[in-house]
LOVEX-667249 format. One line per 4 residues: their letters; for each residue x, y, z of N, C-alpha, C, CB. Coordinates in nm, 3 decimals, always signed. Each point is the difference from the previous one (the first is absolute). Glycine has a CB too. Layout:
a = X Y Z X Y Z X Y Z X Y Z ~ ...
//
This chain:
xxxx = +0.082 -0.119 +0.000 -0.082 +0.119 +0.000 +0.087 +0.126 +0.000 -0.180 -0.127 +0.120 ~ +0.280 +0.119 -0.055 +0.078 +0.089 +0.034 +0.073 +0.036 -0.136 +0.008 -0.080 +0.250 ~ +0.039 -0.007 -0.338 +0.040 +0.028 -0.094 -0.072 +0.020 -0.117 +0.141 -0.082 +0.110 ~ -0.248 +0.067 -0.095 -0.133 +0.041 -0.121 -0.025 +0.162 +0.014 -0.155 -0.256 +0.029
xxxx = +0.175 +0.269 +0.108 -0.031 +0.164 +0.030 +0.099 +0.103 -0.038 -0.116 -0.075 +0.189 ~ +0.272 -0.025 -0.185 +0.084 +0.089 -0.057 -0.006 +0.001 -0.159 +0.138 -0.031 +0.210 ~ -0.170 -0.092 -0.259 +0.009 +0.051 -0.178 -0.147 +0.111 -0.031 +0.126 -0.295 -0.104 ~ -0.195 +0.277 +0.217 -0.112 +0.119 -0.039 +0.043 +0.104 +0.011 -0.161 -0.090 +0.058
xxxx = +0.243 +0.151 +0.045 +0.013 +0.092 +0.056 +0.148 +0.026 -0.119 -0.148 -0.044 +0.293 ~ +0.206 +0.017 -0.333 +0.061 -0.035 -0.123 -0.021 +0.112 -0.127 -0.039 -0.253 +0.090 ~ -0.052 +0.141 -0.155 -0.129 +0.010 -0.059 -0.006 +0.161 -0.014 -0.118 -0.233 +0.110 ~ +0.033 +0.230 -0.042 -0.101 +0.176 +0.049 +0.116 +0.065 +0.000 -0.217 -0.033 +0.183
xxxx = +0.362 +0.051 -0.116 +0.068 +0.106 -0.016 +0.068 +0.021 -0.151 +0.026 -0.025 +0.258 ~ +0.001 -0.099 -0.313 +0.044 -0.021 -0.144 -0.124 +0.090 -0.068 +0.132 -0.272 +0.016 ~ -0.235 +0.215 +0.005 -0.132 +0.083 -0.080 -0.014 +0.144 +0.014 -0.127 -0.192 +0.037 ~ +0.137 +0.236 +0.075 +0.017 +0.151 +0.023 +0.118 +0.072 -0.038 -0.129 -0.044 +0.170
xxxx = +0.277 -0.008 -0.149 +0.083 +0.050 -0.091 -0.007 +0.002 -0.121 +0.092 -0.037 +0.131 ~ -0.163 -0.082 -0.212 +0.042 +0.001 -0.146 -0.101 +0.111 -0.037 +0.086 -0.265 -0.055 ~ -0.208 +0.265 +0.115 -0.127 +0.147 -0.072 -0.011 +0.118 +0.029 -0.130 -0.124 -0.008 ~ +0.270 +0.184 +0.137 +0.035 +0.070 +0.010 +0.142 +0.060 -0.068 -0.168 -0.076 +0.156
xxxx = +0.226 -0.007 -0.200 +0.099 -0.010 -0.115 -0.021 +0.091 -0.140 +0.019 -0.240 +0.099 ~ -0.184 +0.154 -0.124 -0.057 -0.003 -0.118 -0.081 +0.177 -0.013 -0.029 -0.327 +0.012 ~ +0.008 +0.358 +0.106 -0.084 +0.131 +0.017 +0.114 +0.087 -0.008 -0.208 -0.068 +0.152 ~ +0.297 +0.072 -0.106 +0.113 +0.137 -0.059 +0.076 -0.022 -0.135 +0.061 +0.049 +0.249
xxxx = -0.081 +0.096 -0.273 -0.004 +0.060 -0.128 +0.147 +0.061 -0.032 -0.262 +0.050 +0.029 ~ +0.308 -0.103 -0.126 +0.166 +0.066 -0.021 -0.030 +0.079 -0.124 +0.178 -0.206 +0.091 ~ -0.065 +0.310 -0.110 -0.001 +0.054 -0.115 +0.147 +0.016 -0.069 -0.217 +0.105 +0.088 ~ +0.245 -0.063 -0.173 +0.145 +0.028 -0.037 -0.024 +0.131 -0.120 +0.112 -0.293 +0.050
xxxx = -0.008 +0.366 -0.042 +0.051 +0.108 -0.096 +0.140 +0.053 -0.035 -0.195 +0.048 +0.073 ~ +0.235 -0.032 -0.174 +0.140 +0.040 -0.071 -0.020 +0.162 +0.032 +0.035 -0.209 -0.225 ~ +0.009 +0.250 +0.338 +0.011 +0.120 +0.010 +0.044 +0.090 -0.071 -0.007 -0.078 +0.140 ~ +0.174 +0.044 -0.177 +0.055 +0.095 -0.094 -0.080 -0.011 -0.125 +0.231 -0.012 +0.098
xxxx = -0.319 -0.104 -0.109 -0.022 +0.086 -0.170 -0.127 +0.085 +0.037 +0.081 -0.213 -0.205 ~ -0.177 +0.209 +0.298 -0.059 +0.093 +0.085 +0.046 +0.129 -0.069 -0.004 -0.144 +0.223 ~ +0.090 +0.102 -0.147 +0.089 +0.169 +0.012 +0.041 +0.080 -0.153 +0.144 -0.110 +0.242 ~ -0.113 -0.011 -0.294 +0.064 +0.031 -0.144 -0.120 +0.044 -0.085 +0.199 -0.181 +0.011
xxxx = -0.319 +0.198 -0.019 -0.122 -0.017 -0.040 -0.070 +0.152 +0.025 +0.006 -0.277 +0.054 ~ +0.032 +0.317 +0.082 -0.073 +0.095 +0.083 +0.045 +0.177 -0.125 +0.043 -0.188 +0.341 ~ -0.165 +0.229 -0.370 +0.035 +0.181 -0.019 +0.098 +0.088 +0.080 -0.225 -0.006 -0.049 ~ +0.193 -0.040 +0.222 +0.108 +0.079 +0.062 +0.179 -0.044 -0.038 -0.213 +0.024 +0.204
xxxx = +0.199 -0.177 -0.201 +0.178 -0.014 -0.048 +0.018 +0.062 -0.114 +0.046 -0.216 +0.083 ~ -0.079 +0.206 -0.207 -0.018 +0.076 -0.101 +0.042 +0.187 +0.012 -0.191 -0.220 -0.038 ~ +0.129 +0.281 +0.110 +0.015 +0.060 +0.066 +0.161 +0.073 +0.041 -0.224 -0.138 +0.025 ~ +0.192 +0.013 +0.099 +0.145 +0.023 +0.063 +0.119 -0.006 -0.103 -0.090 -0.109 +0.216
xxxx = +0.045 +0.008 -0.291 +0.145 -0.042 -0.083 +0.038 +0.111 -0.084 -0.051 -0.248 -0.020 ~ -0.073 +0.323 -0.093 +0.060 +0.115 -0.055 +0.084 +0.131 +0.110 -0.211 -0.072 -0.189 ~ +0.152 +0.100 +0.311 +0.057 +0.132 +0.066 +0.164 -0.072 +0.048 -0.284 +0.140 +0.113 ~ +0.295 -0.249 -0.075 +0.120 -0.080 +0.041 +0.152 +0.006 -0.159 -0.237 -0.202 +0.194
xxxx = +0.120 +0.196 -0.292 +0.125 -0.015 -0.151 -0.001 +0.143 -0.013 -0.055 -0.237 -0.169 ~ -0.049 +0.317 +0.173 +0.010 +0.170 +0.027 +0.146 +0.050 +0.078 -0.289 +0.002 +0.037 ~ +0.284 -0.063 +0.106 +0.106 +0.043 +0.104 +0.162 -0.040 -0.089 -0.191 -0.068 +0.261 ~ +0.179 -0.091 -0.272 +0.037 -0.057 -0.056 +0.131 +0.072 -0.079 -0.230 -0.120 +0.032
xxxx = +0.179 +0.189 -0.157 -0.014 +0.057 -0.061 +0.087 +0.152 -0.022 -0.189 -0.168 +0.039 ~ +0.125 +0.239 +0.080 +0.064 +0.035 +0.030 +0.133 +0.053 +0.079 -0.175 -0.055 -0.098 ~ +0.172 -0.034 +0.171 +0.146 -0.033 +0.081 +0.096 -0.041 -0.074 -0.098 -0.064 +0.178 ~ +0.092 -0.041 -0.315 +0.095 -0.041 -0.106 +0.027 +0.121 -0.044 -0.073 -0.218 -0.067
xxxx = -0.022 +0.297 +0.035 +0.050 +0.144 -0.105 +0.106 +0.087 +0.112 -0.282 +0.045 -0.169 ~ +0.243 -0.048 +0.281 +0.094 +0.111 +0.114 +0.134 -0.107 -0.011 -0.219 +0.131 +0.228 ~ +0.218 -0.246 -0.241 +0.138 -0.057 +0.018 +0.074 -0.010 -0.158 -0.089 -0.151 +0.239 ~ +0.009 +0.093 -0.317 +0.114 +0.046 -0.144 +0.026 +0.137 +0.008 -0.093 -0.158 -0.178
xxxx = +0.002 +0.339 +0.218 +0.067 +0.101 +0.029 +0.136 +0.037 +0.033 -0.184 -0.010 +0.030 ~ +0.219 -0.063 +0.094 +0.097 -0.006 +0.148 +0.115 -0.101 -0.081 -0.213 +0.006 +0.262 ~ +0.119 -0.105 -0.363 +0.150 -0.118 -0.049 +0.093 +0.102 -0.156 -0.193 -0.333 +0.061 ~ +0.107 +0.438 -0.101 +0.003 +0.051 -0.132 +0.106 +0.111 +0.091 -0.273 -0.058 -0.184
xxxx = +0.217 +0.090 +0.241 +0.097 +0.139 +0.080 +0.113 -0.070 +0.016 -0.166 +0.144 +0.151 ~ +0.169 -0.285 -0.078 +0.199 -0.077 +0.062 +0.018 +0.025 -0.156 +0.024 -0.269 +0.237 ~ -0.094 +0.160 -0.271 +0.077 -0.005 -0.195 +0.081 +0.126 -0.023 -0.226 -0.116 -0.134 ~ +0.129 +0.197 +0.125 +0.062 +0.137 -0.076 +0.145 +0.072 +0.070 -0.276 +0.056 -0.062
xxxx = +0.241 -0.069 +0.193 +0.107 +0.067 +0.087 +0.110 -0.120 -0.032 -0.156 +0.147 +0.216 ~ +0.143 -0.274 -0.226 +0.130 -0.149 +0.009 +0.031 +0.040 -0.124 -0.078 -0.241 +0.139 ~ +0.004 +0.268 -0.280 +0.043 +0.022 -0.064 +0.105 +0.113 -0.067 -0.171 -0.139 +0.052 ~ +0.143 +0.284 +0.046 +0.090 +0.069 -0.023 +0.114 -0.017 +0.066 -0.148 +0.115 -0.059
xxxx = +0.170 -0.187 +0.164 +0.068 -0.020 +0.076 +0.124 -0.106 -0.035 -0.204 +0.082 +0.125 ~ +0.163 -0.188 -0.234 +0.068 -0.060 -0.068 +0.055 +0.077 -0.109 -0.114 -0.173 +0.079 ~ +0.061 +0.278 -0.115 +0.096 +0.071 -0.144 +0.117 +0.119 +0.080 -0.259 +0.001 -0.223 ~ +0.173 +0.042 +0.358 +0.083 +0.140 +0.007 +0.095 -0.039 +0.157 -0.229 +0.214 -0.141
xxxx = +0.232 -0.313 +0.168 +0.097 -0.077 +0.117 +0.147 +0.037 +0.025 -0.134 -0.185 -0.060 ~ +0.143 +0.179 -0.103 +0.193 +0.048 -0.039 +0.005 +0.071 +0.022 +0.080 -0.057 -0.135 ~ -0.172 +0.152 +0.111 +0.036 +0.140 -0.011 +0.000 +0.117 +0.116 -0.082 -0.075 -0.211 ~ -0.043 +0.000 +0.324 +0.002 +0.058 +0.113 +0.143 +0.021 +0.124 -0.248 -0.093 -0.079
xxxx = +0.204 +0.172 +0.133 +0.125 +0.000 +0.171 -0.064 -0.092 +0.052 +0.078 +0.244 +0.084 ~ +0.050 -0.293 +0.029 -0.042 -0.074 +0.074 -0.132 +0.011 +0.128 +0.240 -0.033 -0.095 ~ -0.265 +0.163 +0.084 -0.122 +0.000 +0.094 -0.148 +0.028 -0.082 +0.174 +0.097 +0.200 ~ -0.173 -0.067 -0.316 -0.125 -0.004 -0.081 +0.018 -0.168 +0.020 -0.020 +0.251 -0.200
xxxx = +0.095 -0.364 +0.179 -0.044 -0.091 -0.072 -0.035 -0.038 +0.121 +0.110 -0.038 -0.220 ~ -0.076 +0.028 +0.387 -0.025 -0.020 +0.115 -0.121 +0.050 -0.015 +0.203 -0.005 +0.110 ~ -0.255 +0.123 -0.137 -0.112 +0.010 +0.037 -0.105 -0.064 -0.096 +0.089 +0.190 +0.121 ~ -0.066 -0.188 -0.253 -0.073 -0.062 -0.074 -0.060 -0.180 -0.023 +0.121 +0.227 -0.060
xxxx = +0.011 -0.260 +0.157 -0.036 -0.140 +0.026 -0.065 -0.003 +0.123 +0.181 -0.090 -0.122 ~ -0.163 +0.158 +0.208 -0.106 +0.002 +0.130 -0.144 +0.065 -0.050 +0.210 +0.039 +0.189 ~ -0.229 -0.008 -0.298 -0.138 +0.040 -0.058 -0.035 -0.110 -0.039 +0.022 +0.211 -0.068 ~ +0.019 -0.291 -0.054 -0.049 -0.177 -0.006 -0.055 -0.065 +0.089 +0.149 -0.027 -0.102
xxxx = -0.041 +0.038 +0.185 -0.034 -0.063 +0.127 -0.106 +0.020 +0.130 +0.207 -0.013 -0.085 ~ -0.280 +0.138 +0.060 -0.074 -0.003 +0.070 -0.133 +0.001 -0.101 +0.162 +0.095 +0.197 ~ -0.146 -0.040 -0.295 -0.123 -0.027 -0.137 -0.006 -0.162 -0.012 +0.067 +0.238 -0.175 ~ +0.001 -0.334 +0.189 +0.011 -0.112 +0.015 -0.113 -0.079 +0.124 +0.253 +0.078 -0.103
xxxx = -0.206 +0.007 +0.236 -0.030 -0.053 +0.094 -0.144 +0.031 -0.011 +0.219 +0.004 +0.121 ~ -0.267 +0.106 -0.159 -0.126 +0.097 +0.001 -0.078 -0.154 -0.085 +0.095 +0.354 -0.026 ~ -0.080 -0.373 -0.069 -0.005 -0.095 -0.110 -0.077 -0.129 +0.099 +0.253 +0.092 -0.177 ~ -0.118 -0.129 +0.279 -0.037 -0.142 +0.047 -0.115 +0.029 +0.125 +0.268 -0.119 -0.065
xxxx = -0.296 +0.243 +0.113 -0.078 +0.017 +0.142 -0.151 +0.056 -0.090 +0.243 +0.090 +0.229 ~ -0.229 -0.058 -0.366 -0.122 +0.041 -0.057 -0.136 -0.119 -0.046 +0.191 +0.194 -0.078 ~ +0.002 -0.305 +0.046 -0.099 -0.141 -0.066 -0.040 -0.051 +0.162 +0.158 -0.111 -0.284 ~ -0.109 +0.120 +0.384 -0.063 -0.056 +0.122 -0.114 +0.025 +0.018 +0.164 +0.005 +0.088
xxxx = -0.163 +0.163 -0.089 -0.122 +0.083 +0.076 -0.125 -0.077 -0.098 +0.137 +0.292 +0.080 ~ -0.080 -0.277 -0.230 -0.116 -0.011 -0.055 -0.068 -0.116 -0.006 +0.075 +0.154 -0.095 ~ +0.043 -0.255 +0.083 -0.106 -0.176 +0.062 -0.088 +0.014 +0.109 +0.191 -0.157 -0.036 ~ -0.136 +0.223 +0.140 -0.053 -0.031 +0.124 -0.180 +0.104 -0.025 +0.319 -0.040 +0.174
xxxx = -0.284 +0.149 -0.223 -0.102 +0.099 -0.015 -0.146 -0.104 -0.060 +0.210 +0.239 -0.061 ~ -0.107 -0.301 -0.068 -0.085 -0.057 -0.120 -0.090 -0.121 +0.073 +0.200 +0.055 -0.210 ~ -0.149 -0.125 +0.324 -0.034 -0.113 +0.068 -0.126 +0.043 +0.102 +0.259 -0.099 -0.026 ~ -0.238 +0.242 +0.080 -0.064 +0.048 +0.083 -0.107 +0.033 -0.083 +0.168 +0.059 +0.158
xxxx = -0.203 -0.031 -0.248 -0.112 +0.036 -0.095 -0.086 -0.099 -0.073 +0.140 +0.173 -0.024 ~ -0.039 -0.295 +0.030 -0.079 -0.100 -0.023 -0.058 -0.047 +0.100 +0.110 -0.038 -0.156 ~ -0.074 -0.016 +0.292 -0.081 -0.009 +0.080 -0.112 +0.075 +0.036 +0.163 -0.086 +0.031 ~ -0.136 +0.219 -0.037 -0.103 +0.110 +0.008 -0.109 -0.019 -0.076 +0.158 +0.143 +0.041
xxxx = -0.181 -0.162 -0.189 -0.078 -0.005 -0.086 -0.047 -0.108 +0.005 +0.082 +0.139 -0.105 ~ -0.057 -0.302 +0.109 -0.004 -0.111 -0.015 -0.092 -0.083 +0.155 +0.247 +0.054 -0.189 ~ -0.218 +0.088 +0.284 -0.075 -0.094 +0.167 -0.124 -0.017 +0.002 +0.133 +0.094 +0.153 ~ -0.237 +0.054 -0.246 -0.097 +0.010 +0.017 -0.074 -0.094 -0.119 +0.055 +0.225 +0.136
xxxx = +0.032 -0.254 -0.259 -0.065 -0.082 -0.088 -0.018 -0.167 +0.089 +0.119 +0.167 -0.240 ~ +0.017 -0.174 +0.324 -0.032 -0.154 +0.051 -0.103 +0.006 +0.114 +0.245 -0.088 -0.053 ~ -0.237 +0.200 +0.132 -0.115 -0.043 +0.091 -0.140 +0.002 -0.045 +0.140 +0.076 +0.157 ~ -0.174 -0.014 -0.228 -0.100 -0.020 -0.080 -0.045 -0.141 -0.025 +0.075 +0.201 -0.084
xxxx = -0.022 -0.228 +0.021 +0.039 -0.172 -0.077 -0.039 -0.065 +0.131 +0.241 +0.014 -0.192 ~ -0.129 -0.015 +0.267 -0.054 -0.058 +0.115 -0.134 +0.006 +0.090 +0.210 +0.019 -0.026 ~ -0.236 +0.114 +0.019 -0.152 +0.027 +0.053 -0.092 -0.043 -0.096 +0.057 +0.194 +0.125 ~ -0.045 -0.200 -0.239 -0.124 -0.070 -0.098 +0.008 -0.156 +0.005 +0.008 +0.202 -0.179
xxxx = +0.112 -0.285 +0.192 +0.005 -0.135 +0.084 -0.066 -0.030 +0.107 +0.174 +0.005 -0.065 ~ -0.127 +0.085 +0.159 -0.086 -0.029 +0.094 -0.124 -0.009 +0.027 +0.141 +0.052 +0.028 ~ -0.245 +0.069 -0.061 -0.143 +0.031 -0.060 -0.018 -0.093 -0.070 -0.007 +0.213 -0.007 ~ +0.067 -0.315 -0.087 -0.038 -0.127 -0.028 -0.036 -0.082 +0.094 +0.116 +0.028 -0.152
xxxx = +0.017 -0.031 +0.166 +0.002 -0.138 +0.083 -0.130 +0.023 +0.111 +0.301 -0.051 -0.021 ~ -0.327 +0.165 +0.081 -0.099 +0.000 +0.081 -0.166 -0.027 -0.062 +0.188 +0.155 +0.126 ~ -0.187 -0.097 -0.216 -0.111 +0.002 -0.084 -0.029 -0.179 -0.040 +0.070 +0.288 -0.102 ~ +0.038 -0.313 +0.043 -0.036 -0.163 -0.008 +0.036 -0.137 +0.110 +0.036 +0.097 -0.238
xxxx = -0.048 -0.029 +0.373 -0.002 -0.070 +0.134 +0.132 -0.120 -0.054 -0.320 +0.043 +0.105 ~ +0.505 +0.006 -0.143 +0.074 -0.055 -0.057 +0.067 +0.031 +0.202 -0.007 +0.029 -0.380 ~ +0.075 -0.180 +0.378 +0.079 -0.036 +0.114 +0.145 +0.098 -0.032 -0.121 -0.282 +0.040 ~ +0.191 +0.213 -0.188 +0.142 +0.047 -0.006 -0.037 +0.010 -0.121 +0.170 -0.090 +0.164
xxxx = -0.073 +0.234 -0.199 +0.038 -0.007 -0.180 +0.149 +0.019 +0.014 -0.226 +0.125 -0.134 ~ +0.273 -0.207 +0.052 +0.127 -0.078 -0.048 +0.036 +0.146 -0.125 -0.081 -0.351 +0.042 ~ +0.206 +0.388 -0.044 +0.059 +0.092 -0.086 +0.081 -0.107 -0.123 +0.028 +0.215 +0.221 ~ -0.070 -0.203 -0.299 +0.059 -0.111 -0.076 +0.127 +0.028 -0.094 -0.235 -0.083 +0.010
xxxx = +0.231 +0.242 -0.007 +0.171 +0.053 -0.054 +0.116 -0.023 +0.093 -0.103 +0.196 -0.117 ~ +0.094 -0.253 +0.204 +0.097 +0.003 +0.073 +0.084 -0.136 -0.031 -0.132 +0.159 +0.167 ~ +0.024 -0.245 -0.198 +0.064 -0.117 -0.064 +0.004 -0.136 +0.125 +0.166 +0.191 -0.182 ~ -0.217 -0.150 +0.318 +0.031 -0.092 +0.054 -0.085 -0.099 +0.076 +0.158 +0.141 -0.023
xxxx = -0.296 -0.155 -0.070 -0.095 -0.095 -0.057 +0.037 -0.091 -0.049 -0.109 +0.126 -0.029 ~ +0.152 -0.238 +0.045 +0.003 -0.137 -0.088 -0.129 -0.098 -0.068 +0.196 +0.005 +0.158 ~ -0.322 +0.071 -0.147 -0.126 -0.038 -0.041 -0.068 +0.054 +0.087 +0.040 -0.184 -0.101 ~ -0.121 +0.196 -0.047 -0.117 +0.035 +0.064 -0.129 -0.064 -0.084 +0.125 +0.224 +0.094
xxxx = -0.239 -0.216 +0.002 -0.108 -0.059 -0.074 -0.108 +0.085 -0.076 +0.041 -0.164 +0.168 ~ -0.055 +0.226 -0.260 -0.017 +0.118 -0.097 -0.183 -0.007 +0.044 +0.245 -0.028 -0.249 ~ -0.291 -0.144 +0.273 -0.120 -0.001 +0.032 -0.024 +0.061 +0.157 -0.018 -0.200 -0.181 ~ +0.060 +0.128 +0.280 -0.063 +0.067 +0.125 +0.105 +0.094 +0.048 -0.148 -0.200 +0.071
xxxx = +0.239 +0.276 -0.154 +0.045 +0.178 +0.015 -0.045 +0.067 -0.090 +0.195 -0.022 +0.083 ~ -0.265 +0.093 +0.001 -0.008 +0.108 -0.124 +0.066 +0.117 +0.011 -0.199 -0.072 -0.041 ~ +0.229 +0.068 -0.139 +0.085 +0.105 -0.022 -0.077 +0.128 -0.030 +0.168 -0.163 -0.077 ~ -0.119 +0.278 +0.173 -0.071 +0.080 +0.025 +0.062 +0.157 -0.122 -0.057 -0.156 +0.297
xxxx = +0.160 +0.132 -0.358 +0.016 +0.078 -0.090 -0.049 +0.078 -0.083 +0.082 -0.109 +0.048 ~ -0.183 -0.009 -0.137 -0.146 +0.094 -0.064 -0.061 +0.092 +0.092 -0.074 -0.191 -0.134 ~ +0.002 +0.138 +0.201 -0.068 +0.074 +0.127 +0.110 +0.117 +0.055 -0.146 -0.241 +0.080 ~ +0.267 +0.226 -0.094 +0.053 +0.143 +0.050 -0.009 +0.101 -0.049 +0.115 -0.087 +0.065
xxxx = -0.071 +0.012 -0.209 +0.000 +0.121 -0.126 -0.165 +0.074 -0.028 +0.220 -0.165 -0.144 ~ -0.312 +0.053 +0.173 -0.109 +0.067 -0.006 -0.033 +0.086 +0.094 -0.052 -0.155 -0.106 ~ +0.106 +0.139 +0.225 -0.026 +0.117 +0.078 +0.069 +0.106 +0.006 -0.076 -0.128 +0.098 ~ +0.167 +0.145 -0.163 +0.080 +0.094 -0.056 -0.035 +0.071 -0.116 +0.141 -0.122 +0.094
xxxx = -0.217 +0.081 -0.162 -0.081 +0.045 -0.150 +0.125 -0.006 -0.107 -0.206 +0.195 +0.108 ~ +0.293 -0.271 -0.075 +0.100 -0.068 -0.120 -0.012 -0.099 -0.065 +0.120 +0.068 +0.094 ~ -0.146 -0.023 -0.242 -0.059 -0.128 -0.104 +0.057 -0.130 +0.017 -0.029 +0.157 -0.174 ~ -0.037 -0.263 +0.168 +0.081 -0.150 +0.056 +0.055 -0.040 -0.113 -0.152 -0.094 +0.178
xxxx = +0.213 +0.136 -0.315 +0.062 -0.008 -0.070 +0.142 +0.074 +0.015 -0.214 -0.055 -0.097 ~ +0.230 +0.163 +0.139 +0.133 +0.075 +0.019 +0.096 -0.031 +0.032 -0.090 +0.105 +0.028 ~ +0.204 -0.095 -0.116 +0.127 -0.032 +0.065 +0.089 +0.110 +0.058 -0.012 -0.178 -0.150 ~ +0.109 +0.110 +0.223 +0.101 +0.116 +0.041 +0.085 +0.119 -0.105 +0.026 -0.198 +0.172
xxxx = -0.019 +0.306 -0.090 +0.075 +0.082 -0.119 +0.141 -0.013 +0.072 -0.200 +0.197 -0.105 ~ +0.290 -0.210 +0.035 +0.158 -0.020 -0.046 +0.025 +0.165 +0.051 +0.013 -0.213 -0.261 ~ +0.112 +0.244 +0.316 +0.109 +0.086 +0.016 +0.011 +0.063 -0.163 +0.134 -0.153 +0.226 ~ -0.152 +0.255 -0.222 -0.015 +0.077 -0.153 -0.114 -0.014 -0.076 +0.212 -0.029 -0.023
xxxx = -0.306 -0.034 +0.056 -0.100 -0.020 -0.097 -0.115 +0.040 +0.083 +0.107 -0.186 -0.147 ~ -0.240 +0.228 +0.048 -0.122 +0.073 +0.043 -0.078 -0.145 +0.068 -0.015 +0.235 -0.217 ~ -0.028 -0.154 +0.259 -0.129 -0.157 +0.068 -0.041 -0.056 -0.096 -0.119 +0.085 +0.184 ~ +0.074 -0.202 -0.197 -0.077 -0.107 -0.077 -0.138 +0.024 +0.050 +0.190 -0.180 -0.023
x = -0.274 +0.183 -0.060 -0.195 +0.023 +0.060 -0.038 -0.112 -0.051 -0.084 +0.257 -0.018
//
């Protein structure tokens, strides 16, 4: 008896795990192409090749100026005293240095602007995930750009991507726009 009660008791908890199993709801989405998809990245990406843009033009300026000055400096070298050419090589040398603290500033500037522009497109993204996932009573959604999914079951996840883009009012045909190129509609 005693052991009839345990395969019941068995039983019933096996049964309640497996239809409670069966009642939560997973979802999955490729965020970055989310993202890649969205008007605001679009967006961001032209004012970013804008900046871009112009920081290359201030540094070929600053590289055209060494040129010009290295270049006179190589024809008229002979000909200078010894303290023009002292000073003229300590001009390189700091047009040089100017050179290497400009390409710093400007990565670091250029990096800071991308994050800047790029936070509010992802939280977004993320807040329209979420508003899914709540909306369709989803346990977990799985990011599937990240790559570190080894399956998934396409039937009981749903992929909530369409549904993002639709709540975004981005045609579910659109692809990403490319670095130099206009958006795709």
């Amino acid at each position: 008896m005693k052991q009839l009660s345990k395969i019941l008791l068995f039983v019933a908890l096996f049964a309640a795990t497996s239809s409670f199993a069966q009642t939560q709801k997973f979802g999955h989405v490729n965020s970055q192409e989310l993202i890649s998809v969205m008007p605001e990245r679009d967006s961001a990406l032209v004012l970013l090749e804008r900046h871009a843009n112009e920081l290359e033009q201030e540094l070929q300026s600053i590289q055209n100026e060494f040129q010009v000055k290295y270049n006179e400096y190589q024809q008229k070298q002979a000909t200078w005293t010894a303290a023009i050419l002292e000073a003229k090589t300590k001009e390189l040398q700091d047009l040089d240095s100017r050179i290497q603290r400009y390409q710093q500033t400007a990565s670091q500037e250029y990096q800071q602007l991308q994050q800047a522009l790029f936070q509010p497109v992802i939280e977004k993204a993320n807040n329209v995930i979420q508003q899914i996932g709540k909306e369709k009573g989803l346990v977990y959604i799985f990011d599937t750009s990240s790559g570190s999914l080894p399956y998934i079951d396409s039937v009981q996840s749903l992929d909530i991507l369409p549904l993002a883009k639709a709540a975004m009012n981005i045609p579910a045909d659109k692809k990403p726009a490319q670095m130099g190129q206009q958006p795709v509609q």
